[in-house]
Phi, psi and omega in degrees: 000348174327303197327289192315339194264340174288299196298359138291012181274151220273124190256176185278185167254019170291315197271006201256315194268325185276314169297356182258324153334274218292302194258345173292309203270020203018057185307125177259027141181160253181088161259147161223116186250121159280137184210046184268324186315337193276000174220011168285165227118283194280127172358313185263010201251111184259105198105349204081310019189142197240186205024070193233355159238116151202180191265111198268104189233122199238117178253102171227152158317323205268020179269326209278162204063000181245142176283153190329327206260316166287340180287266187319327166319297161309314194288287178324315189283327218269337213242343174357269200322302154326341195240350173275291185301055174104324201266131195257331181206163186210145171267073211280161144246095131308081191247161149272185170301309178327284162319355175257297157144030166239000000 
């Protein structure tokens, strides 16, 4: 039964947000770049403290028809937990399929 206990593993949170991502916006592609290195260091960044920035490139359906603000909004909302817990700031790309041209 050892097997069975890796799948209780603590996953990251890069891979926490690509799974939340991933099945609300049914994304038909899906970047997540950690850049946190690029701010350690800064005040609010505590300890070094890692996966606490990162840059977000997003392709969805469920984007069309909503304006930029409602789109970050989503992301945001969709990412709550993460951003109570540790993540301090995120960069969004919102596209639709059209708008990306795929």
């Amino acid at each position: 039964m050892m097997a069975s206990r890796g799948t209780s593993a603590v996953l990251s949170r890069a891979a926490r947000m690509r799974q939340k991502l991933q099945s609300a916006l049914e994304a038909s592609a899906l970047e997540i770049e950690d850049v946190s290195y690029q701010h350690a260091g800064h005040a609010a960044v505590k300890d070094n403290a890692n996966e606490t920035h990162f840059n977000i490139k997003v392709v969805s359906p469920k984007f069309e028809g909503q304006n930029l603000v409602k789109r970050h909004r989503m992301v945001y909302d969709l990412l709550s937990d993460e951003l109570n817990s540790g993540l301090h700031a995120i960069s969004i790309v919102a596209k639709t399929p059209k708008e990306s041209g795929s």
